[in-house]
The first five atom37 places (N, CA, C, CB, O) and aatype in JSON, in Angstrom:
{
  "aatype": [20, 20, 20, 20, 20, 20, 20, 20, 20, 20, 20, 20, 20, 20, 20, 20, 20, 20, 20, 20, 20, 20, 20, 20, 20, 20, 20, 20, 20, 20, 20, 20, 20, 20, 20, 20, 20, 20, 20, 20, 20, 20, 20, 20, 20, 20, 20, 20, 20, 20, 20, 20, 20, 20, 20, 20, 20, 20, 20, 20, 20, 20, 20, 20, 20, 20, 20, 20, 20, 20, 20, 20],
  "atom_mask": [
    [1, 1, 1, 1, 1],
    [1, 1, 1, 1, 1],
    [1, 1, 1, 1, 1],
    [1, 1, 1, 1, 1],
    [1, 1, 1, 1, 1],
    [1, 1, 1, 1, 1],
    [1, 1, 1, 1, 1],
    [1, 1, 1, 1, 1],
    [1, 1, 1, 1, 1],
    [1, 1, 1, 1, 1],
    [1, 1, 1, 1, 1],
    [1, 1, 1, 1, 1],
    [1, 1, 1, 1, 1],
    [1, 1, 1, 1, 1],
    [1, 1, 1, 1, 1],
    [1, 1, 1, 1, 1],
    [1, 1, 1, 1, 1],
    [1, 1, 1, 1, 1],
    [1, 1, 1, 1, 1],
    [1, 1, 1, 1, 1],
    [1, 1, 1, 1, 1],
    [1, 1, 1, 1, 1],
    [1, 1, 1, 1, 1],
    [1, 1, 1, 1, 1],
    [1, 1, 1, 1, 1],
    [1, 1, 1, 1, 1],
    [1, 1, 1, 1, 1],
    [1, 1, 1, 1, 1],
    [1, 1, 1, 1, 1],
    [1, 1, 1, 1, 1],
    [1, 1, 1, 1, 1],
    [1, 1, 1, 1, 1],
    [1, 1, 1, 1, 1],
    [1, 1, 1, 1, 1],
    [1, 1, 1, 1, 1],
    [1, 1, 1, 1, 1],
    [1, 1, 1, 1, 1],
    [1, 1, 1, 1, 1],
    [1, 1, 1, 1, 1],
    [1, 1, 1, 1, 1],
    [1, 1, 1, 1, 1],
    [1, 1, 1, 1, 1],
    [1, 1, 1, 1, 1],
    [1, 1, 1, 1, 1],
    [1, 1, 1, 1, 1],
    [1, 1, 1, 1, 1],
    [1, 1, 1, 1, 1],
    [1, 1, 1, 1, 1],
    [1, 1, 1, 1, 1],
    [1, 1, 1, 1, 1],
    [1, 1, 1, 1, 1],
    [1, 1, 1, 1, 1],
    [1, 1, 1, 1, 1],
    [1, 1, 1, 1, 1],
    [1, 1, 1, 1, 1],
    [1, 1, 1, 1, 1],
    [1, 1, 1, 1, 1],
    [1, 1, 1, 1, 1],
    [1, 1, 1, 1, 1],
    [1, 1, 1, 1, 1],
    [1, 1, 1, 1, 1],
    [1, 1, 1, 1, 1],
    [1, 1, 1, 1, 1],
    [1, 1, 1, 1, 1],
    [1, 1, 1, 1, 1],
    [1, 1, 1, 1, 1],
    [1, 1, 1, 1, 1],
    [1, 1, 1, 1, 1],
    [1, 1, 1, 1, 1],
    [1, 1, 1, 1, 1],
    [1, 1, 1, 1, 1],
    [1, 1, 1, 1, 1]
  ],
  "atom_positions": [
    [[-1.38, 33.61, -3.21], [-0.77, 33.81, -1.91], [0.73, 33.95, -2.14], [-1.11, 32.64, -0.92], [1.04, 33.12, -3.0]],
    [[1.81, 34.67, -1.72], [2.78, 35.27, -1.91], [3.37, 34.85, -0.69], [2.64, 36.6, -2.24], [2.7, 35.09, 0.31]],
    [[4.8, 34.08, -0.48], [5.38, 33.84, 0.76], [6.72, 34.46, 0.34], [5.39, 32.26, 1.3], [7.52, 34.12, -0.53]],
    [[6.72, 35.48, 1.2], [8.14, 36.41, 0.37], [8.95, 36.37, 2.53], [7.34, 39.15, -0.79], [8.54, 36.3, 3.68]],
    [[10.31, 36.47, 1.71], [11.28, 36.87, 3.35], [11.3, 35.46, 3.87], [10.35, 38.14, 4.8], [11.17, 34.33, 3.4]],
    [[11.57, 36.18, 5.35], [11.9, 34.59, 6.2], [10.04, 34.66, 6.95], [13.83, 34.73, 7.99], [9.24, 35.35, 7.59]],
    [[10.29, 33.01, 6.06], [8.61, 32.88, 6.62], [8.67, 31.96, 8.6], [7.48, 31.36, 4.96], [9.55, 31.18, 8.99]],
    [[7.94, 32.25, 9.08], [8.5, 31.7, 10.4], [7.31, 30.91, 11.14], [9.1, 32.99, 11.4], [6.14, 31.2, 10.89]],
    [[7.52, 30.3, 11.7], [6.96, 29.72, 12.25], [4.88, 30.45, 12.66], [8.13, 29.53, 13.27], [3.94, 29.67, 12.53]],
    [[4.71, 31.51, 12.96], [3.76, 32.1, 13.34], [3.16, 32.28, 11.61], [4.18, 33.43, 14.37], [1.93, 32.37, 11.54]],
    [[3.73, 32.32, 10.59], [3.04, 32.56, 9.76], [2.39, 31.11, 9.17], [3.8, 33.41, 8.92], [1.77, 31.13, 8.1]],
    [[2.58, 29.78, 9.98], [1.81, 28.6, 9.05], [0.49, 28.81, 9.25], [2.12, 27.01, 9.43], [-0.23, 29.25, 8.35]],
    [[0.06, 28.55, 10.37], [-1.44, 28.9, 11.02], [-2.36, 29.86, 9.82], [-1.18, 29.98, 12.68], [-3.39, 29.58, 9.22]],
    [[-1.5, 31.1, 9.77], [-2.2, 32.21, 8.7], [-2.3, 31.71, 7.58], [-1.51, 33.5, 8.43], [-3.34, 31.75, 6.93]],
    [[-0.81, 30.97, 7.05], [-1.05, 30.24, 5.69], [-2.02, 29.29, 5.4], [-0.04, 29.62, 5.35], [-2.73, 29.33, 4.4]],
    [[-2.05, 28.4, 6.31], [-3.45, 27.5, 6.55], [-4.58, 28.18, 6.75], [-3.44, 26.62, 7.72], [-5.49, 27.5, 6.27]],
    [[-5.12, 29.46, 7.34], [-5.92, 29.36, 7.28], [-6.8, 30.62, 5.82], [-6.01, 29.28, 8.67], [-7.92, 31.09, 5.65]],
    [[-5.65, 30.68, 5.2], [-6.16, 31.51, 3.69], [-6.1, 30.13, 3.04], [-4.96, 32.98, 2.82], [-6.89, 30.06, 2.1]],
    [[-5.25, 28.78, 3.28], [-5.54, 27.68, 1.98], [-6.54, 27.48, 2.64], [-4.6, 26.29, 1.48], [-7.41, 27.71, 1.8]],
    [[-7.24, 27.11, 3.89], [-8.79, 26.56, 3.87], [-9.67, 27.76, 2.85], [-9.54, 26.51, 5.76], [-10.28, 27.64, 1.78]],
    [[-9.42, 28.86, 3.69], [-10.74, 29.78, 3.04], [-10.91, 29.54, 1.15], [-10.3, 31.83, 3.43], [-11.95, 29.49, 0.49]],
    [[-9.26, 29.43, 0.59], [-9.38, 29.43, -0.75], [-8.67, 28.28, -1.62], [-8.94, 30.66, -1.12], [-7.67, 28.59, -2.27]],
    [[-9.12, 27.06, -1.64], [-8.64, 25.94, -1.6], [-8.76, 26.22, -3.27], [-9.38, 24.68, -0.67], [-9.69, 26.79, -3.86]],
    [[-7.28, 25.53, -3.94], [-6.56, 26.01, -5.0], [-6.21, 26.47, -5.25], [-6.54, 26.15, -5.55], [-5.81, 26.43, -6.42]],
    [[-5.93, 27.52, -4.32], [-4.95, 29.02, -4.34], [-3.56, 28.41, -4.99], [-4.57, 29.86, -2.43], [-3.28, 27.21, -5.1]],
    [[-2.68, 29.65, -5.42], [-1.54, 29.47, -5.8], [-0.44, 29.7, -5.15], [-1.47, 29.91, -6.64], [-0.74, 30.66, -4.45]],
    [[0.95, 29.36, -4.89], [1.57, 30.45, -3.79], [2.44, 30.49, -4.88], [2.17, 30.11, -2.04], [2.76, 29.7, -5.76]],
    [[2.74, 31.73, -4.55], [4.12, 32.62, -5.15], [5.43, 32.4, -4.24], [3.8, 34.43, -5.12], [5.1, 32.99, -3.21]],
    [[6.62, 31.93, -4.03], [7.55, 32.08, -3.52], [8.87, 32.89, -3.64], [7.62, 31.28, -3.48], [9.56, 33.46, -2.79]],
    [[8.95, 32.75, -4.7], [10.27, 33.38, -5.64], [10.61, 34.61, -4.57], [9.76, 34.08, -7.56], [11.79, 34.94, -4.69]],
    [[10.16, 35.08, -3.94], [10.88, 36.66, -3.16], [11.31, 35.76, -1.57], [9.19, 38.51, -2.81], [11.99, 36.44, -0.8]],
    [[10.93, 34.24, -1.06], [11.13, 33.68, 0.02], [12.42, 33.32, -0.11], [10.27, 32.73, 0.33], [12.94, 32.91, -1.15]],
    [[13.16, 33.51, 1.35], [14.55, 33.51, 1.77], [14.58, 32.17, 2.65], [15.0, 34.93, 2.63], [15.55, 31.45, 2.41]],
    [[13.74, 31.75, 3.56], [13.56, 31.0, 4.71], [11.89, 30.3, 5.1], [14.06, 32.04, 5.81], [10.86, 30.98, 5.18]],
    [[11.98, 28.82, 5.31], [10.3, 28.45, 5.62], [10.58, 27.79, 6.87], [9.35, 27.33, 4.42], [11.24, 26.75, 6.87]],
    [[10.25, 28.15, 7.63], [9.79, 27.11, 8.86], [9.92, 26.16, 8.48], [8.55, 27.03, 9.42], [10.02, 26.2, 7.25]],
    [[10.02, 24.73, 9.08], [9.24, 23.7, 9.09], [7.8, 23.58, 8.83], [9.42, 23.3, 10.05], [7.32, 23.07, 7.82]],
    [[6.95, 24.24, 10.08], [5.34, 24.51, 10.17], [5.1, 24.8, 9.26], [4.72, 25.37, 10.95], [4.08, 24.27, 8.82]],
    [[5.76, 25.7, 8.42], [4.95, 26.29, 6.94], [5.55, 24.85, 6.19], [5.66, 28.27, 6.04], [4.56, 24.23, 5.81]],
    [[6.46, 24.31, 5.93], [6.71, 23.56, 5.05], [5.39, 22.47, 5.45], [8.31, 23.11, 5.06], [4.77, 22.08, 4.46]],
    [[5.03, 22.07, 6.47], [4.15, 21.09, 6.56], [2.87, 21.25, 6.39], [4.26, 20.6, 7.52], [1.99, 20.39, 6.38]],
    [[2.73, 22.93, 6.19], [1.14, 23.34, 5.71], [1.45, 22.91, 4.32], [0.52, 25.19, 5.87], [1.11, 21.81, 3.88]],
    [[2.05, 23.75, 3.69], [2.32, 23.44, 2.03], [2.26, 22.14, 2.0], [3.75, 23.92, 1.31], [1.18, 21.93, 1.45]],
    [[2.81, 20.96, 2.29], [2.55, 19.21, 1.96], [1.03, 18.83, 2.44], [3.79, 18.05, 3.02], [0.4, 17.95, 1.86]],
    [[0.69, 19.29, 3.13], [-0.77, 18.69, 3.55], [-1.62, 19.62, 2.65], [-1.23, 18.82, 5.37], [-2.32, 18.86, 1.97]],
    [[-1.88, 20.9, 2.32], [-2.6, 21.58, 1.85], [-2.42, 21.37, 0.36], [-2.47, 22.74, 2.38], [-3.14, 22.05, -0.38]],
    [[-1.68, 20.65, -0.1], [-0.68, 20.54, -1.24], [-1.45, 21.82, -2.44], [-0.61, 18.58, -1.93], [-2.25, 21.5, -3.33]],
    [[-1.11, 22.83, -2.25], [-1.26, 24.01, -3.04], [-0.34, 24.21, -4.39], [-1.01, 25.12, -2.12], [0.76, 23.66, -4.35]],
    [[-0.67, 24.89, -5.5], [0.13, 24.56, -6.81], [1.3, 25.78, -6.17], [-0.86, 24.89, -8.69], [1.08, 26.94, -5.81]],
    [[2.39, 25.11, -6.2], [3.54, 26.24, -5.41], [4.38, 26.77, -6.77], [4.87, 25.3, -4.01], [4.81, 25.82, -7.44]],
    [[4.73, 28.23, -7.36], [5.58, 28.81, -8.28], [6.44, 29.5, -8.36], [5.25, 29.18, -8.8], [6.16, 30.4, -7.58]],
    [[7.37, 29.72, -8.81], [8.62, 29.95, -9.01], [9.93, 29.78, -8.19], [8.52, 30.91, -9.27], [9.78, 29.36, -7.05]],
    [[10.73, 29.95, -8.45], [12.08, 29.59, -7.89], [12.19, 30.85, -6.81], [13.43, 29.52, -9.18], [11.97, 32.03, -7.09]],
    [[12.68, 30.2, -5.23], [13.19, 30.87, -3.99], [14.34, 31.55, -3.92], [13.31, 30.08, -3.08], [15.11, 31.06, -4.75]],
    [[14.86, 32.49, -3.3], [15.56, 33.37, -2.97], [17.16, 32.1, -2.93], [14.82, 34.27, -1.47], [17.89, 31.99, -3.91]],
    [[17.34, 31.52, -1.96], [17.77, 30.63, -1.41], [18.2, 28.7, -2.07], [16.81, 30.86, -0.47], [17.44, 27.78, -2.38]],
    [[19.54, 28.77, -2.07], [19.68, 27.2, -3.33], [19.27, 26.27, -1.91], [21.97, 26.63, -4.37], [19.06, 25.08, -2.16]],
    [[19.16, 26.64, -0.61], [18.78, 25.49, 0.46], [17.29, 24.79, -0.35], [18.41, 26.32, 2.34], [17.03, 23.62, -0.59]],
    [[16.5, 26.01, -0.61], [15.13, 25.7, -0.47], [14.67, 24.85, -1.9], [14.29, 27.17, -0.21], [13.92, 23.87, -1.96]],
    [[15.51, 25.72, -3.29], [15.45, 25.18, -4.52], [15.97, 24.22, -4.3], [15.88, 25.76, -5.55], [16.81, 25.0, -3.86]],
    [[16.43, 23.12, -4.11], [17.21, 21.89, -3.91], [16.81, 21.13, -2.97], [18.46, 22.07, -3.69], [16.8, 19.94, -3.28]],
    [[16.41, 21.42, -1.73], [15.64, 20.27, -0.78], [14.38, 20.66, -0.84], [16.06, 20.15, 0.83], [13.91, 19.64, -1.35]],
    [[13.06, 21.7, -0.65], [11.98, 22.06, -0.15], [11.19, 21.94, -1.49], [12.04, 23.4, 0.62], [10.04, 21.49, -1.55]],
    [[11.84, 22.36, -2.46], [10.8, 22.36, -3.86], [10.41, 21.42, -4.37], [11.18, 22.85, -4.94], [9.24, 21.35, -4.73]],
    [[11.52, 20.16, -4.6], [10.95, 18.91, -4.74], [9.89, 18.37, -4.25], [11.6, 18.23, -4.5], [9.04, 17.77, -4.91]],
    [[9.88, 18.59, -2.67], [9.33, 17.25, -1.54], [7.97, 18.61, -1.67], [10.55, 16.69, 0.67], [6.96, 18.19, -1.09]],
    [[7.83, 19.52, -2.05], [6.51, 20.44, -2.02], [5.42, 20.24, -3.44], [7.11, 22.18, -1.97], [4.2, 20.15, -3.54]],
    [[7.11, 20.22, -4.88], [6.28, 19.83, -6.17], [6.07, 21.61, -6.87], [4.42, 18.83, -5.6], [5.41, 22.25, -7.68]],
    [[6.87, 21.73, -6.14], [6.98, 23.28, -6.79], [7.42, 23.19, -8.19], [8.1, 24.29, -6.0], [8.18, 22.32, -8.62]],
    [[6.84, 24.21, -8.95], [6.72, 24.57, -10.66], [7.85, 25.42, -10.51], [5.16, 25.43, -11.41], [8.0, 26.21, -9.58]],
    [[8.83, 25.21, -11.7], [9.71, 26.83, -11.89], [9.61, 27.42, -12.67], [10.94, 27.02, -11.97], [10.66, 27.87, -13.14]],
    [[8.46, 27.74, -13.25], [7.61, 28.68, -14.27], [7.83, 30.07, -13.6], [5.82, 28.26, -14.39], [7.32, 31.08, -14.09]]
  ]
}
């Protein structure tokens, strides 16, 4: 799963509902600029293996930690 741009609010729902359908999926971030909240709180509950480094030093520095994101 690929979260590229400003992810917004309308896209957690969708994100949740591709981690139900495919539980262990991977997400790709590295092309993401911006996450909601909502998406940040799918990613912690769904806790999905999250990879590479974000667009953005907001997100590498507060969101990657508290998510457990890889910078592979």
């Amino acid at each position: 799963i690929e979260l590229s741009g400003r992810c917004g609010v309308e896209d957690a729902e969708v994100l949740q509902r591709h981690l139900l359908a495919a539980p262990g999926s991977t997400i790709e971030w590295k092309g993401c600029e911006l996450l909601h909240a909502a998406v940040v709180q799918v990613l912690l509950v769904g806790g999905p293996r999250v990879r590479g480094q974000p667009k953005t030093a907001f997100l590498r520095a507060h969101i990657a930690p508290i998510i457990g994101a890889l910078k592979d």
